[in-house]
C-alpha positions as CSV (number, residue, x, y, z in Angstrom):
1,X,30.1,2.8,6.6
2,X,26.9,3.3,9.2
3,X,24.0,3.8,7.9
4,X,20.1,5.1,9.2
5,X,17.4,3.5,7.3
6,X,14.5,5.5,8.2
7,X,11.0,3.3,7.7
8,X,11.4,-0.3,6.9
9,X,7.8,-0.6,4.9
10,X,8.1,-3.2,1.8
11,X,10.3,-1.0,0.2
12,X,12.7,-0.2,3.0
13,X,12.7,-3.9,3.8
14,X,13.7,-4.8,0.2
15,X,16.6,-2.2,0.7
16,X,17.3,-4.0,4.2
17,X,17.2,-7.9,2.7
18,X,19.4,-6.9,-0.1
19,X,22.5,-5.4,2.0
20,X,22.7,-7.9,4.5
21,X,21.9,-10.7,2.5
22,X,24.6,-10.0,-0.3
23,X,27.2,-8.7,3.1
24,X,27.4,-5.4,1.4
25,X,26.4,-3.8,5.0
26,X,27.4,-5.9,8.2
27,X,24.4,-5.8,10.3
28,X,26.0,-4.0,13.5
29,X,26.5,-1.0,11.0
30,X,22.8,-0.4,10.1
31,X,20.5,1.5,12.3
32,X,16.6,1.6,11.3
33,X,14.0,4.1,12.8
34,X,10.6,2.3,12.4
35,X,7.3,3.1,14.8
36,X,5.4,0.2,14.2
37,X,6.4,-3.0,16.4
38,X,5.1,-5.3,13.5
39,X,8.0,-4.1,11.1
40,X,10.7,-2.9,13.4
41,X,10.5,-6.8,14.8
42,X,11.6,-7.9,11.5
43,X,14.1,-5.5,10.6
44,X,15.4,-6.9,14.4
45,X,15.4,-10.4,12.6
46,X,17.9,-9.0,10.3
47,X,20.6,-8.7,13.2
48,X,20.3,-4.8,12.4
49,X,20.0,-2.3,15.4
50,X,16.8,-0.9,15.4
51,X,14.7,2.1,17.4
52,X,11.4,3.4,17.7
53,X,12.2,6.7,16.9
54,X,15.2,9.2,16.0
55,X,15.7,10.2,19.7
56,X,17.0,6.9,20.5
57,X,19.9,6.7,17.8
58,X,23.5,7.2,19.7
59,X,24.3,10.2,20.4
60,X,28.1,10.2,19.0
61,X,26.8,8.6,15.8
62,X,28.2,10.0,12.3
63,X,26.0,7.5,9.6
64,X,27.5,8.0,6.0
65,X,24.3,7.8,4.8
66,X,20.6,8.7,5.4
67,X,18.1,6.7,3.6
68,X,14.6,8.0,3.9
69,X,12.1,5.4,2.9
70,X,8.8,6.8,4.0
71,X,5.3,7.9,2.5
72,X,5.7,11.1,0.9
73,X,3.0,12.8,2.9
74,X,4.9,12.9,5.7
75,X,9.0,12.9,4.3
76,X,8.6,16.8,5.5
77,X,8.0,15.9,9.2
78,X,10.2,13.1,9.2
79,X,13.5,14.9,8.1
80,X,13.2,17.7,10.6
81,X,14.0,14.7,12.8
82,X,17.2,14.3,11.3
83,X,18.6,17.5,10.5
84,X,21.3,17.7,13.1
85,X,23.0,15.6,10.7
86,X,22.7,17.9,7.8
87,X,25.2,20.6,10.2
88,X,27.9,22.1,8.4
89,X,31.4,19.9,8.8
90,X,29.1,17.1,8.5
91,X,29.8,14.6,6.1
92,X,26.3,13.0,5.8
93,X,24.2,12.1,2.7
94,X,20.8,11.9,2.8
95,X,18.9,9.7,0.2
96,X,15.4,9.3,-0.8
97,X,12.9,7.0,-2.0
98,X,9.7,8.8,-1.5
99,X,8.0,9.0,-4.8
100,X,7.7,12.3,-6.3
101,X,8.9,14.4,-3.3
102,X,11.5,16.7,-5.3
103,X,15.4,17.4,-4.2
104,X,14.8,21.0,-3.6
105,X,11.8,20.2,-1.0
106,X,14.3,17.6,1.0
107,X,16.6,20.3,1.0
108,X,14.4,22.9,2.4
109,X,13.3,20.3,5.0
110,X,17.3,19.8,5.8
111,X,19.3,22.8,5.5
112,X,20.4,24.6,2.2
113,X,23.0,22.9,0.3
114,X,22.8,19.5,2.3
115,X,23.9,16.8,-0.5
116,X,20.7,14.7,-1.6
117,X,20.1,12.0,-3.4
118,X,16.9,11.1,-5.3
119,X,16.3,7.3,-5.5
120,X,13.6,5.4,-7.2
121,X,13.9,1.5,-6.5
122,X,11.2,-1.1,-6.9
123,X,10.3,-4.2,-5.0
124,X,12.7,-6.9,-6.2
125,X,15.6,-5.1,-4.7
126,X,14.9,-7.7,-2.1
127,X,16.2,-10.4,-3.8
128,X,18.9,-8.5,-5.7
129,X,17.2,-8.0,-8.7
130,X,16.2,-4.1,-8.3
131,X,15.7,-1.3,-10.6
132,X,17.6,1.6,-9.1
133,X,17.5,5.1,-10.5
134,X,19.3,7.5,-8.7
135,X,19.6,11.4,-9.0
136,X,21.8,13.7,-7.7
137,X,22.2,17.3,-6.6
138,X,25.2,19.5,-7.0
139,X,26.4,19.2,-3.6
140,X,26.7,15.5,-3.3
141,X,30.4,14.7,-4.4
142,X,31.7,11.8,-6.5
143,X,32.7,9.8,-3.6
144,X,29.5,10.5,-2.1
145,X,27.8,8.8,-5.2
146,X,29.5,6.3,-5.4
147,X,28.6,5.1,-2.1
148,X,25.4,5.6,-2.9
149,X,25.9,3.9,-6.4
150,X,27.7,0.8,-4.1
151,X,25.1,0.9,-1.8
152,X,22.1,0.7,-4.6
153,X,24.4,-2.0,-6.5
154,X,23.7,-4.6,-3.8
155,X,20.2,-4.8,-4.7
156,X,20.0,-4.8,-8.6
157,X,20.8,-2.7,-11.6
158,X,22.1,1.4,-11.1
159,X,21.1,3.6,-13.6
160,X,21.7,7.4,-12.7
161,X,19.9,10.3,-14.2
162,X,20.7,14.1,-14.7
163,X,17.4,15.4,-15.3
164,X,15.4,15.0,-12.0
165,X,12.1,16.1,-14.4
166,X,12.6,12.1,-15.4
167,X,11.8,10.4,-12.0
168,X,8.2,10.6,-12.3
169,X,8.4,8.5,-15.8
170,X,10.8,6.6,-13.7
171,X,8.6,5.6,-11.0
172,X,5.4,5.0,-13.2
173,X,7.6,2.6,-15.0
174,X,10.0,0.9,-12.9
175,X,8.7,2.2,-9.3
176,X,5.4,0.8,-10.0
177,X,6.4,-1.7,-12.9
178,X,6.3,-4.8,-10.4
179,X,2.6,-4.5,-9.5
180,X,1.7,-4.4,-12.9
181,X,4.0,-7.7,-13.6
182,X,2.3,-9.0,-10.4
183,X,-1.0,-8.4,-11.8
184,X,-0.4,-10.4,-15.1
185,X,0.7,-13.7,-13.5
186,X,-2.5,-12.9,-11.3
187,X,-4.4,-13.1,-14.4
188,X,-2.7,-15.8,-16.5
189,X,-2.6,-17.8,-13.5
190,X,-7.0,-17.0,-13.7
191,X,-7.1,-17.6,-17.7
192,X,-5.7,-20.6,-17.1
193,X,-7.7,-21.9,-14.1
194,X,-10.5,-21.0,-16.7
195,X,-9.3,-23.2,-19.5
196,X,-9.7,-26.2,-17.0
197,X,-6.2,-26.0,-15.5
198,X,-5.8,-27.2,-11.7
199,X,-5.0,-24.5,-9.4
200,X,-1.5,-24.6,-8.6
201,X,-0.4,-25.8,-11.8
202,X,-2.0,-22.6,-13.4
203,X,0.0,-20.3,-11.2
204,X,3.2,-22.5,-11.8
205,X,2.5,-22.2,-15.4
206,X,2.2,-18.7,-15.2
207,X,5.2,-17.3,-12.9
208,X,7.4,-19.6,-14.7
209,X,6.8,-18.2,-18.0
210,X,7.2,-14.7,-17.0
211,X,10.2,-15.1,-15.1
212,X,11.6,-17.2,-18.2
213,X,11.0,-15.2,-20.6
214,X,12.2,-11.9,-18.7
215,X,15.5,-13.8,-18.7
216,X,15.5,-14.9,-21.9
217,X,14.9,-11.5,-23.1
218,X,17.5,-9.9,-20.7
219,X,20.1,-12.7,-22.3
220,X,18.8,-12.3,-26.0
221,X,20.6,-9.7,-28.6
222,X,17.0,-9.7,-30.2
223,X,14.6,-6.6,-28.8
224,X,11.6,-7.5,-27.0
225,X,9.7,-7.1,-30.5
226,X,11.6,-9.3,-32.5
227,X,11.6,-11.9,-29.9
228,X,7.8,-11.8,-29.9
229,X,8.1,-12.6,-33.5
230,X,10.0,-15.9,-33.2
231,X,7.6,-17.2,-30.6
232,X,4.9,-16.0,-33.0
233,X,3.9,-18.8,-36.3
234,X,1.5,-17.7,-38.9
235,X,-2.2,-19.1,-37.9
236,X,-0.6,-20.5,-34.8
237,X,-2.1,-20.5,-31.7
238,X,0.6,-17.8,-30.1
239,X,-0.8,-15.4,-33.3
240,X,-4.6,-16.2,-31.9
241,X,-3.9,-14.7,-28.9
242,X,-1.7,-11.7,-29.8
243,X,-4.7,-10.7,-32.3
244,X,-6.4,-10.4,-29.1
245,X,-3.7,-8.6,-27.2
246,X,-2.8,-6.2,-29.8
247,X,-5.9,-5.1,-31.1
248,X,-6.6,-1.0,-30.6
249,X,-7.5,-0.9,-27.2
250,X,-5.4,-4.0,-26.4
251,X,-2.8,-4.5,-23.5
252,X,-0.5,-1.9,-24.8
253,X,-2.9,1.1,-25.0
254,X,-3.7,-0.2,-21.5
255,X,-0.3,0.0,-20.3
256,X,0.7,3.3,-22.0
257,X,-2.3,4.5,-20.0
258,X,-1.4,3.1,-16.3
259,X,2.1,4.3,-16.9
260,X,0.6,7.7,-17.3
261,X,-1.8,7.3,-14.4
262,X,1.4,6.9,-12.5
263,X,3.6,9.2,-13.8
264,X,0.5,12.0,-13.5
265,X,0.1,10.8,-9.7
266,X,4.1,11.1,-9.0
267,X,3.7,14.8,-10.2
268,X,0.8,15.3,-8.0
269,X,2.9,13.5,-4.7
270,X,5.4,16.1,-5.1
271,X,3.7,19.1,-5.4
C-alpha cells in the first residue's frame, strides 16, 4: 500500500524509522510532504520519495493511507491541502497524531464522513518499541483498521480505544511519558555524578537500570508494586531512598500532577 506521511518532525520520523527499518513499507511506496530542507533531507536518507509540499505529490496517486503528523495549531490548514483525497469513491484513510485535535474537527477540515483515525504514538516507535493508541470513527471499516493496526504494529505495541474522551489521558501518559523517563535518567545520571561518580559511568549506570528494569518488569508476572518490594530489604539502603521517594509530596504526587498538566494541556490543544 502507498502511503503520505505528512511532516516528518521527531515524531513523524519515528513513524518513518520504524516502517522501513522493520520492511513493513518498501521505501518507493512512502511519500513525505515536509517544508523544511533540514528534515525532508533525512527522510531522503530513508530511500523514501519526498516533496516540499502537497502540490508536488503525483497526480494519479491513490495512497491507502494519510498520516498527518504535524503541530496541532496548524492540522486545520494542513488538511485542506489534502482533501481531494477525501472525494467520494475514494478509498483513503486519513490518520492523525496531532495531540488533542479531535476526530470531528479532522472531519470538518476533510469532508463529512471521510474515515479518520485518531493516533497517539510516542517517541520510541523509532526503534520499534512504541506505544500506539489508536481510535476510530464510524466510517473507517475493519479492513481499513487493520491496515492502520498493521501499519502502527511495525513500531511497537497497538492498543485501540472506543472512547475518544480517553486520548488526552493517553497522551499525558504514554504521548508524553518518554520525556518524563528521559528526564529521570537525566537526573540519576546528576545524583550520581554528585555522589562522586565519573561522568560517563553515571549515565551508563543510569540508562542501564532503567532500561533493565522496564524489561524485567514487562517479563515479570509480579506488578510494578510487588516487584519494588523484592528489590526493597528492611533498613536497607533501597528502603533509605524510597522513604525519600515516597514521602507526601514525593515522586508520585509529582507525577500524578505532570500527567494532569498534560492531560489538561491536550484538552486545551483541541479546543
Amino acid at each position: 500500500m502507498s502511503v503520505v506521511l505528512v511532516g516528518c518532525g521527531n515524531m513523524g520520523f519515528a513513524m518513518l524509522r520504524g516502517w522501513i527499518g522493520t520492511g513493513t513499507l518498501p521505501p518507493g511506496n512512502v511519500h513525505v510532504v515536509e517544508p523544511l530542507d533540514t528534515l525532508r533531507l533525512r527522510a531522503e536518507d530513508q530511500g523514501v520519495n519526498v516533496h516540499s509540499t502537497a502540490a508536488s505529490l503525483p497526480a494519479a496517486l491513490a495512497p491507502a493511507i494519510v498520516i498527518v503528523a504535524v503541530k496541532p495549531q496548524v492540522i486545520g490548514d494542513v488538511l485542506a491541502d489534502y482533501g481531494r483525497y477525501a472525494q467520494p469513491g475514494r478509498d483513503t484513510i486519513f490518520v492523525s497524531v496531532a495531540a488533542g485535535v479531535r476526530i470531528d474537527r479532522l472531519e470538518h477540515a476533510l469532508a463529512p464522513g471521510a474515515p479518520v483515525v485518531r493516533v497517539m504514538p510516542n517517541t520510541p516507535a523509532a526503534v520499534g518499541h512504541g506505544a500506539m493508541v489508536m481510535c476510530a470513527n464510524p466510517s473507517v471499516t475493519d479492513r481499513q483498521l487493520a491496515a492502520v493496526r498493521q501499519l502502527m504494529a511495525a513500531s511497537g505495541e497497538v492498543t485501540e480505544i472506543a472512547d475518544e474522551a480517553l486520548m488526552d489521558a493517553v497522551t499525558a501518559v504514554s504521548g508524553s511519558g518518554p520525556a518524563y523517563v528521559f528526564h529521570l535518567i537525566e537526573a540519576l545520571s546528576e545524583a550520581g555524578r554528585a555522589v562522586g561518580l565519573p561522568d560517563e559511568i553515571a549515565g551508563r549506570l543510569a540508562m542501564q537500570t532503567v532500561f533493565g528494569a522496564a524489561a524485567y518488569a514487562r517479563e515479570s508476572a509480579d506488578d510494578p508494586g510487588t516487584l519494588r518490594e523484592q528489590v526493597t530489604s528492611p533498613n536497607g539502603t533501597t528502603a533509605a531512598a524510597l522513604d525519600v521517594l515516597m514521602r507526601p509530596g514525593g515522586l508520585a504526587a509529582l507525577i500524578g500532577e505532570a500527567v494532569t498538566a498534560a492531560r489538561d494541556r491536550a484538552v486545551e490543544l483541541g479546543r
